[in-house]
N, CA, C and O atoms as a Tinker XYZ file with bonds, in Angstrom:
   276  protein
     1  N      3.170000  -19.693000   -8.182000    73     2
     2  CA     2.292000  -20.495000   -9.006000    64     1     3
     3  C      1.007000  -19.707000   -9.243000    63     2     4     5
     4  O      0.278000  -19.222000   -8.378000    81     3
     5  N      0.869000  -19.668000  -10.474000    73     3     6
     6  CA    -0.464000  -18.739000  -10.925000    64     5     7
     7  C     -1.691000  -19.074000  -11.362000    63     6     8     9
     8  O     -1.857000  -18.846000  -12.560000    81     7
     9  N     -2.961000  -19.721000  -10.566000    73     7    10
    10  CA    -3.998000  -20.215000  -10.460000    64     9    11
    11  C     -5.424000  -19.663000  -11.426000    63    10    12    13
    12  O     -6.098000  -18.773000  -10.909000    81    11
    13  N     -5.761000  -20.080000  -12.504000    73    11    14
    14  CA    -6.990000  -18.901000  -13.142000    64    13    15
    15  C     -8.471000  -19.522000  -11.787000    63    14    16    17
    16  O     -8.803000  -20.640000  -11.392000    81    15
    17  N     -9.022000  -17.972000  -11.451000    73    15    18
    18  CA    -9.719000  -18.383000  -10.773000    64    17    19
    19  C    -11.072000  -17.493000  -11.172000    63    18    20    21
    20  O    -10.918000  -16.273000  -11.223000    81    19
    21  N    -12.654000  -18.159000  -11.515000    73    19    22
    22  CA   -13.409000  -17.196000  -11.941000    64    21    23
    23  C    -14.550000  -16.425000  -11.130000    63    22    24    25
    24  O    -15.582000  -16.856000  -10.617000    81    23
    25  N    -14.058000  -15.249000  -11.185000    73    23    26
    26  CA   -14.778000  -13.991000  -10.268000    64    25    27
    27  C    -16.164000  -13.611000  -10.940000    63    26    28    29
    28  O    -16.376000  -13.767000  -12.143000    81    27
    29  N    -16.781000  -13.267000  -10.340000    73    27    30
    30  CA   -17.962000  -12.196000  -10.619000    64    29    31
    31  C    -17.937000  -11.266000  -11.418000    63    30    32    33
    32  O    -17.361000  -10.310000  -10.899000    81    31
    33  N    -18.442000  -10.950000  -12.937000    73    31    34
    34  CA   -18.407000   -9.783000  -13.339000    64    33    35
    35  C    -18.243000   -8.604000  -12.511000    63    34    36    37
    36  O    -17.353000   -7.772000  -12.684000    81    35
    37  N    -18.911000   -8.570000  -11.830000    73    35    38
    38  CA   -19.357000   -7.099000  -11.141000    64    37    39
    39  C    -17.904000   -6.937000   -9.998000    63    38    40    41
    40  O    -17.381000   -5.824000   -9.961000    81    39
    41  N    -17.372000   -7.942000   -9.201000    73    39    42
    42  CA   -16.142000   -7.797000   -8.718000    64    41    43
    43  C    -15.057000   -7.280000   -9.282000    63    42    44    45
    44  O    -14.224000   -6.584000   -8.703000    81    43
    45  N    -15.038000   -7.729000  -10.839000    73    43    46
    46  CA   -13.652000   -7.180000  -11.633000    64    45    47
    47  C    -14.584000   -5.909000  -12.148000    63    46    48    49
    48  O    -13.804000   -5.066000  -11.704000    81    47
    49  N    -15.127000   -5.496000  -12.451000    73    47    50
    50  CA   -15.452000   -4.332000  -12.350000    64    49    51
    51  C    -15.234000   -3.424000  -11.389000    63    50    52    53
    52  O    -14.643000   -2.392000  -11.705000    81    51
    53  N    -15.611000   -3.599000  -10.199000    73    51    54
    54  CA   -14.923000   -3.147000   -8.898000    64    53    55
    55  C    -13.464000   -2.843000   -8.866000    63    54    56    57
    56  O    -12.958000   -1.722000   -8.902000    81    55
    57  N    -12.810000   -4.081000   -8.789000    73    55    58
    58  CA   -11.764000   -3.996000   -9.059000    64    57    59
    59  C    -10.876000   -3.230000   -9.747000    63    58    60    61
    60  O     -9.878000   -2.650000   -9.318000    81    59
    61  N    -11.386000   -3.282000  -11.011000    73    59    62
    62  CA   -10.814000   -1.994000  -12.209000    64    61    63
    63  C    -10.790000   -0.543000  -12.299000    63    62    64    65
    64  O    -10.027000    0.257000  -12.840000    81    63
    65  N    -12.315000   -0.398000  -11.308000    73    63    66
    66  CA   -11.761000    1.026000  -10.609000    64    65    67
    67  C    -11.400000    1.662000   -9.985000    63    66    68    69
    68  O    -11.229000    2.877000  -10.087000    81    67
    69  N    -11.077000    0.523000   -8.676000    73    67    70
    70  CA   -10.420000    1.015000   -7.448000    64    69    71
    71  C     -8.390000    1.116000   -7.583000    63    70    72    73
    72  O     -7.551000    1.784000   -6.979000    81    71
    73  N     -8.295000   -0.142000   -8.919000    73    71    74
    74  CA    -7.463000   -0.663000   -9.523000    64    73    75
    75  C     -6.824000    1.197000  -10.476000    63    74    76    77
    76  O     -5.659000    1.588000  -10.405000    81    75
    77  N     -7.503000    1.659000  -10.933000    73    75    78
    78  CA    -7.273000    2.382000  -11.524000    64    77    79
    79  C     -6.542000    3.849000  -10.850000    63    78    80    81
    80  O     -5.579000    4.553000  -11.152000    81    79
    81  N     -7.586000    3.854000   -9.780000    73    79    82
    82  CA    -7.574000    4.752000   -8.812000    64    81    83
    83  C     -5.776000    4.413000   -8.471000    63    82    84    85
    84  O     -4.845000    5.144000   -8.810000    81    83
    85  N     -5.681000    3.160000   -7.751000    73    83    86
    86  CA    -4.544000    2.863000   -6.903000    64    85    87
    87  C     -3.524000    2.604000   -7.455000    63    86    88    89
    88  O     -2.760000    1.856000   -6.843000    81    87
    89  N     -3.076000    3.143000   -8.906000    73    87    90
    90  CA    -2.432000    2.787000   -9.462000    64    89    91
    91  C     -2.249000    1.052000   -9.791000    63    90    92    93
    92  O     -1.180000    0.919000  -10.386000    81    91
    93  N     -2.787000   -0.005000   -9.641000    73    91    94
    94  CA    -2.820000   -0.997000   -9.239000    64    93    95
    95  C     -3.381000   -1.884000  -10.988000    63    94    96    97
    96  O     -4.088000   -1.467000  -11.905000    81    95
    97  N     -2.728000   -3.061000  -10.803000    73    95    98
    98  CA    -3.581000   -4.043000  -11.943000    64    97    99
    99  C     -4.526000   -4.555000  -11.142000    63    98   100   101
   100  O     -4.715000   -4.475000   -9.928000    81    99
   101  N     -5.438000   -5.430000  -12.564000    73    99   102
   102  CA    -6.748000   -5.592000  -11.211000    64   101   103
   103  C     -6.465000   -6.705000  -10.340000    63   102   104   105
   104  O     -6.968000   -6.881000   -9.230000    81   103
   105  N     -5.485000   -7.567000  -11.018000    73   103   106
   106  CA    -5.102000   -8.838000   -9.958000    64   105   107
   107  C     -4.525000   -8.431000   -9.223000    63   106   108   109
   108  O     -4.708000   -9.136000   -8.230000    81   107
   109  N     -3.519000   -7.277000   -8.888000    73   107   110
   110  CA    -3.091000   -6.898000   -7.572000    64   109   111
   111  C     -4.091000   -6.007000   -7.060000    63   110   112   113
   112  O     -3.739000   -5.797000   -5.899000    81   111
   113  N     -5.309000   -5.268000   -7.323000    73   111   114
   114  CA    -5.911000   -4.691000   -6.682000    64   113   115
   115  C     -6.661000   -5.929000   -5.897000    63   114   116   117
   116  O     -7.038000   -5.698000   -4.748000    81   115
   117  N     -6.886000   -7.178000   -6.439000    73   115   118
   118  CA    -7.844000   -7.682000   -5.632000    64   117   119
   119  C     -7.038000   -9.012000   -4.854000    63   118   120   121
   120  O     -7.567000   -9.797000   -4.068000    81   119
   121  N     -5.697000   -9.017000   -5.286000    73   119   122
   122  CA    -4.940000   -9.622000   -3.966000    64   121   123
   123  C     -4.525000   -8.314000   -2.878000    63   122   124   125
   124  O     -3.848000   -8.631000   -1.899000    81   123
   125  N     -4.831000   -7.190000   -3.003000    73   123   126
   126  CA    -4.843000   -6.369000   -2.087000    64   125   127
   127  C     -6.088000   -6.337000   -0.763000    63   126   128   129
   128  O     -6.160000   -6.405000    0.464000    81   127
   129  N     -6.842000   -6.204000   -1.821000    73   127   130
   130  CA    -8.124000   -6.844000   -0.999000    64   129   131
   131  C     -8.087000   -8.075000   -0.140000    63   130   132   133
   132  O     -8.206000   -8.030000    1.085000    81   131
   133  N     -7.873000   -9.460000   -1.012000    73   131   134
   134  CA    -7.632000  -10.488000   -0.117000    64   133   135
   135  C     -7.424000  -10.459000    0.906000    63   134   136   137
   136  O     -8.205000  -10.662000    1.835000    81   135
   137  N     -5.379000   -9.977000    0.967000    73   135   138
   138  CA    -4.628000   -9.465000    2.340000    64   137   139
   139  C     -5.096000   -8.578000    3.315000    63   138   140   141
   140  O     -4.613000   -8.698000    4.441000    81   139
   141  N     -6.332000   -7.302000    3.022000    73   139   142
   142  CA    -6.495000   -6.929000    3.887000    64   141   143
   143  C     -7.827000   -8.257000    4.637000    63   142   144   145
   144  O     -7.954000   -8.633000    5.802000    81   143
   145  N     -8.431000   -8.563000    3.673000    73   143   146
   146  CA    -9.727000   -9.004000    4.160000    64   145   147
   147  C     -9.384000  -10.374000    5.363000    63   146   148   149
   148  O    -10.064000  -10.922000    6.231000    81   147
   149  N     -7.939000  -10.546000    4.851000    73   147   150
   150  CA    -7.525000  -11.645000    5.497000    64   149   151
   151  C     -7.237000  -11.200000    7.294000    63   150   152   153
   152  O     -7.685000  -11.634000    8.356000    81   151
   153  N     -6.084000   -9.931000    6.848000    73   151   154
   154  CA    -5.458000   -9.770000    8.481000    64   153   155
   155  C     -7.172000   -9.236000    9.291000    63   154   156   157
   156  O     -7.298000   -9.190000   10.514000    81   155
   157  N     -7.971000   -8.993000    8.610000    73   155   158
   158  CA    -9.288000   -8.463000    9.536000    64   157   159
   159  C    -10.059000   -9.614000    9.881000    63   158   160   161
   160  O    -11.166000   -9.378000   10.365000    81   159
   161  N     -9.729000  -10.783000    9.743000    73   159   162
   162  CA   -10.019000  -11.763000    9.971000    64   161   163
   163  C     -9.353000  -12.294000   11.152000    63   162   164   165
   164  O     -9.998000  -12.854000   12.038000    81   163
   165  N     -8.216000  -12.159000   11.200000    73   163   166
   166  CA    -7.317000  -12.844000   12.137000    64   165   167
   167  C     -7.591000  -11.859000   13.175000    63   166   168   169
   168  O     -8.140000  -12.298000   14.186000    81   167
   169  N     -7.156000   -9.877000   13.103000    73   167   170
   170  CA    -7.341000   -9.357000   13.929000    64   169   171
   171  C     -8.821000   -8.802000   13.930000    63   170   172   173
   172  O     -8.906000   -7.703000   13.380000    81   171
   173  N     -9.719000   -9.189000   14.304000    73   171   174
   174  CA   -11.300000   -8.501000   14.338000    64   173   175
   175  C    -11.066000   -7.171000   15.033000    63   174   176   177
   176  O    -11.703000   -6.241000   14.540000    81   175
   177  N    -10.236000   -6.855000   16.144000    73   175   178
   178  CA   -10.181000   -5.599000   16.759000    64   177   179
   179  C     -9.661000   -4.097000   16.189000    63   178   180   181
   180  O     -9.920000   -2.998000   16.679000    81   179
   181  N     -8.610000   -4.487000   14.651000    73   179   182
   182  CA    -8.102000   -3.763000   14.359000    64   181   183
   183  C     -9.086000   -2.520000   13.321000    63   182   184   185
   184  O    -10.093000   -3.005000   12.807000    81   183
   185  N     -8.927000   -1.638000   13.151000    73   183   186
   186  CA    -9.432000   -0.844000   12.140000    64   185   187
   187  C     -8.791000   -0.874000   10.812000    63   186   188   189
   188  O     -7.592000   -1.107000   10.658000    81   187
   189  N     -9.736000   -0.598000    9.728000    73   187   190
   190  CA    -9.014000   -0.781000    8.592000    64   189   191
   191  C     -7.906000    0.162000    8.310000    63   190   192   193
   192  O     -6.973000   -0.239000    7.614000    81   191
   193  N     -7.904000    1.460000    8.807000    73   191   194
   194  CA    -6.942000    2.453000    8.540000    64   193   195
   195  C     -5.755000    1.655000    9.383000    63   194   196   197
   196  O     -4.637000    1.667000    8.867000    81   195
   197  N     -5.959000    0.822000   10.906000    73   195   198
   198  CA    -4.750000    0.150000   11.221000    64   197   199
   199  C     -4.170000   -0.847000   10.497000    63   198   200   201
   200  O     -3.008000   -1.241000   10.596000    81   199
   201  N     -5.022000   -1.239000    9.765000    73   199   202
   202  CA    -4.240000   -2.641000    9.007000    64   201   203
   203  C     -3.778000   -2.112000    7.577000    63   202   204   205
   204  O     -2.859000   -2.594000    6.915000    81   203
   205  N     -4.398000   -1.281000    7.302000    73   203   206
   206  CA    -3.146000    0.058000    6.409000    64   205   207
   207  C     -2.253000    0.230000    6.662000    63   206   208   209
   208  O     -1.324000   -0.193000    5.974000    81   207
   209  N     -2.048000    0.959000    7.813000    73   207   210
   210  CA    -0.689000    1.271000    8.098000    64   209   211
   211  C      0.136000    0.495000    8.637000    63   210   212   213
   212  O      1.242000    0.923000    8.965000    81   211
   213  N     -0.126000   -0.457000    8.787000    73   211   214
   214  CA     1.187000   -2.342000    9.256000    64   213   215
   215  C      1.665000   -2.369000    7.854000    63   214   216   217
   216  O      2.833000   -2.420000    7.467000    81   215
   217  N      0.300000   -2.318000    6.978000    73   215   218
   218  CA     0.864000   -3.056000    5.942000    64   217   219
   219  C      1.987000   -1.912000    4.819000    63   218   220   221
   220  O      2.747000   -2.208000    3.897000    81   219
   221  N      1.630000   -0.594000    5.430000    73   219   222
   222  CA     2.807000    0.326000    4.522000    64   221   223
   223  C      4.270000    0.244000    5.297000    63   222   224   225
   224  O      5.396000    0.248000    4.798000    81   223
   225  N      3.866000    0.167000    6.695000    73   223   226
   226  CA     4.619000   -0.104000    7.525000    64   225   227
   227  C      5.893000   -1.354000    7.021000    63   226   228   229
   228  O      7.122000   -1.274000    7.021000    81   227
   229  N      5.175000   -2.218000    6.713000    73   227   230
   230  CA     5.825000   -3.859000    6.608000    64   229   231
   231  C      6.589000   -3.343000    5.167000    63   230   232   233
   232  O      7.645000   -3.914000    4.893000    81   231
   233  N      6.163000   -2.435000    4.372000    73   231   234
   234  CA     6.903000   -2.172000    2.690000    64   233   235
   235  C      7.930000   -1.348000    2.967000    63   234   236   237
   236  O      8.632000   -1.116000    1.983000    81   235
   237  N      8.404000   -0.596000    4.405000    73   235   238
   238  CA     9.162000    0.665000    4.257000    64   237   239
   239  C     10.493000   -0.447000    4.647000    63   238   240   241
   240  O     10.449000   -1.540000    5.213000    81   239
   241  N     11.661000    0.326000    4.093000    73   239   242
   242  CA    12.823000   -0.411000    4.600000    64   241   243
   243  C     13.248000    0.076000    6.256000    63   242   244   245
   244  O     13.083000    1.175000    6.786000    81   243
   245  N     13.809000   -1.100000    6.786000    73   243   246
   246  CA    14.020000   -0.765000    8.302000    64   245   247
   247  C     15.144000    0.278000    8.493000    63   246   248   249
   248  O     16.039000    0.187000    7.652000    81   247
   249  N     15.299000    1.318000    9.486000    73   247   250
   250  CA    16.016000    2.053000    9.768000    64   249   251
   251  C     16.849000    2.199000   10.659000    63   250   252   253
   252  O     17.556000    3.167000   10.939000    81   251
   253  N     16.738000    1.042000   11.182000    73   251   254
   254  CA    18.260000    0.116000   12.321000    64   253   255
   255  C     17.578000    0.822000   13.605000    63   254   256   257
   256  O     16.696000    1.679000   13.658000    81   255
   257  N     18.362000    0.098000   14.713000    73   255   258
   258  CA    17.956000    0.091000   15.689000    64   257   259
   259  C     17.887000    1.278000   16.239000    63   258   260   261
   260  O     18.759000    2.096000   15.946000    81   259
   261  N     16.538000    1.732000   17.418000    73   259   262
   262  CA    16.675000    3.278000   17.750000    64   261   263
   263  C     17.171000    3.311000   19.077000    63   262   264   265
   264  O     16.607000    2.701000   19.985000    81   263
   265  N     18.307000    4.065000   19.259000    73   263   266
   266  CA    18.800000    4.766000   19.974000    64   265   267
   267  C     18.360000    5.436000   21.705000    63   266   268   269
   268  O     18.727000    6.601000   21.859000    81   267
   269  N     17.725000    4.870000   22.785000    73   267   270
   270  CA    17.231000    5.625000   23.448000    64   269   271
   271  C     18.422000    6.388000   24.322000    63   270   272   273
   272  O     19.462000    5.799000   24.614000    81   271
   273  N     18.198000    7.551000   24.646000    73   271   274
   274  CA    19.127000    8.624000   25.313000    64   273   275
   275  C     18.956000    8.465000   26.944000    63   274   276
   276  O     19.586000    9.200000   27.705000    81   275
């Protein structure tokens, strides 16, 4: 369900160039934002480069169970 919601000039501006940068539209650049702004909420301890890498983490397909020898 797709909600119009009204931002700040200066945010979608933001947006559009980080958007640009990240290959990204600006509504997914700034539901990108959201999601991170969100899990740093829940986890306060984590670093942003950690909540990067969960979240590339969470996009890669799984590679079955590992094997210990």
């Amino acid at each position: 369900m797709s909600v119009n919601v009204k931002l700040p000039e200066s945010l979608i501006n933001q947006a559009k160039q980080y958007a640009q940068i990240e290959h990204r539209s600006i509504p997914k650049q700034i539901e990108y934002w959201s999601r991170i702004g969100k899990i740093a909420e829940e986890n306060p301890d984590l670093t942003f480069t950690m909540i990067r890498q969960i979240m590339i983490a969470d996009l890669e397909e799984p590679s079955g169970e590992y094997q210990f020898d």
